[in-house]
N, C-alpha and C positions, 0 to 999 in steps of 0.2 A: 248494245250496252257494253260488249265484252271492248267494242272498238274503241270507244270512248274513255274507257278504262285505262285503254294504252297508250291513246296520247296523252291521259294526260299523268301519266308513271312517266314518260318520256321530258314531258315537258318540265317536271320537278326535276328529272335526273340533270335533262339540259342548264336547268338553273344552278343546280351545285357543280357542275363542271367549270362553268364560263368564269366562274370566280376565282378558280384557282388555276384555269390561263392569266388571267391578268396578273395576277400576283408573280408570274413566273416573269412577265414582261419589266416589272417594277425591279431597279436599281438598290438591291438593300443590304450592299457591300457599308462597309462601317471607313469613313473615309477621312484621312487628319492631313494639317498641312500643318508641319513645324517650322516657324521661322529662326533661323538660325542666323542675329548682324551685331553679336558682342565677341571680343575677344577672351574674357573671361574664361577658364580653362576648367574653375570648378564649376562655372555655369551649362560650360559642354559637356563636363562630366555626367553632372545630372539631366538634361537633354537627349545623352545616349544614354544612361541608365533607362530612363521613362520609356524612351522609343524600345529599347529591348525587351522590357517588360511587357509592353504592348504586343509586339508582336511574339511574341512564346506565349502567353494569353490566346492572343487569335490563331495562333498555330495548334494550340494546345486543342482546344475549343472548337478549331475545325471552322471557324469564322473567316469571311470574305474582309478583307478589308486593304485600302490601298492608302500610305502613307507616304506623304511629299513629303521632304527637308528642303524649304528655299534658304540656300545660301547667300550672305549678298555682306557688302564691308568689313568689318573686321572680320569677320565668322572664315570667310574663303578660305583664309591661309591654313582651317584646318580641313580642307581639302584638295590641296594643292601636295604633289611631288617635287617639283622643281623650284625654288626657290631667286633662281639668279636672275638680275638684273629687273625684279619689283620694285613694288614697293611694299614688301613684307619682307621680314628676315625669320628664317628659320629659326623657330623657338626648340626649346628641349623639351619640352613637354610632347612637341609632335610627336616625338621616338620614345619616349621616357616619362614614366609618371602614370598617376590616375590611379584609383583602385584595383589596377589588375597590375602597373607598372610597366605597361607596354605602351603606353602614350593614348594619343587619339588618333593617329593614323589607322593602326592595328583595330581599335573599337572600330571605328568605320568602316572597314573592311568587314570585321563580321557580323557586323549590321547589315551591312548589304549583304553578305552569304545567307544570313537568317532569315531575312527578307525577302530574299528571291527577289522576282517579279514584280512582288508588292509593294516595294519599296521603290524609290526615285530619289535622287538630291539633284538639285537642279544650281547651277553658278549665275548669277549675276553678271551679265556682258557690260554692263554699266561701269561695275567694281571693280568687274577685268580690267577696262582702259583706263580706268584713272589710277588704276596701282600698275598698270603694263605688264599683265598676264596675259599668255597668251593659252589659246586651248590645250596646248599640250603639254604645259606644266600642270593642268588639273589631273588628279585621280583621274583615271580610268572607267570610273563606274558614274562620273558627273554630266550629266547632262546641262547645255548653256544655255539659258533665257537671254533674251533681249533686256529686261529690268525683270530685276527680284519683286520687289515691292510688286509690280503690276501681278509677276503671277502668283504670289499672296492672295493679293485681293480676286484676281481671277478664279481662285481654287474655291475660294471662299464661297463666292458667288454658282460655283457648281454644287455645292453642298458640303463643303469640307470642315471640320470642324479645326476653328485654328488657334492652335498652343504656340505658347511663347512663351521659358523660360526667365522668372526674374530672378 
């Protein structure tokens, strides 16, 4: 009787284990893809506002979570350093301006330090060649896509929840 007793103490126990390996296997990072293809400057403003928000929230919180910026048309030139011989021209707002008056170069930069890891903006190789950017006029922290739009919809497709500023 006593043996019987311990398998089946055993076999409850094996029940409530196995469910909380699985749960451990399961992807339950909180996951955004922001697309970024207007020029509008108080549109970026509040773009980076939101994404900051977001992330000091999940930092705050102690929350997993991984956020793409697809960059792609107009949006590029505000992650671009070098400016010559595009087809963008260096705006003042890059350096200058915004609610903190440091432009949106400087927001982006500490977006990305706030981010860490978690964070990505990815360029549009598409956008690149038809304005004649090349890689190393982008920010530092940009990683190139073959097409913006496709990895949009790509991100989507993995689970991403996708914001878009109007």
């Amino acid at each position: 009787m006593k043996f019987k007793n311990i398998i089946t103490l055993l076999a409850l126990l094996m029940l409530m284990i196995i469910p909380s390996f699985a749960s451990e296997d399961e992807d339950e990072s909180v996951k955004i893809v922001y697309q970024c293809d207007f020029a509008d400057v108080k549109r970026v403003h509040l773009m980076l506002n939101t994404l900051n928000n977001a992330i000091k929230y999940y930092n705050k919180h102690m929350i997993d979570y991984e956020i793409d910026i697809v960059v792609l048309g107009p949006g590029l030139q505000y992650i671009m350093k070098d400016f010559k011989d595009t087809g963008f021209m260096k705006k003042p707002y890059i350096e200058h301006g915004g609610p903190t008056g440091a432009g949106t170069a400087s927001r982006f930069k500490g977006l990305v330090q706030l981010g860490g890891d978690n964070l990505k903006i990815f360029a549009c190789h598409n956008t690149m060649d038809k304005k004649h950017v090349k890689e190393n006029q982008l920010q530092d922290y940009a990683e190139v896509t073959p097409a913006g739009i496709i990895k949009a919809v790509d991100l989507q497709r993995e689970g991403y929840a996708y914001i878009k500023i109007k």
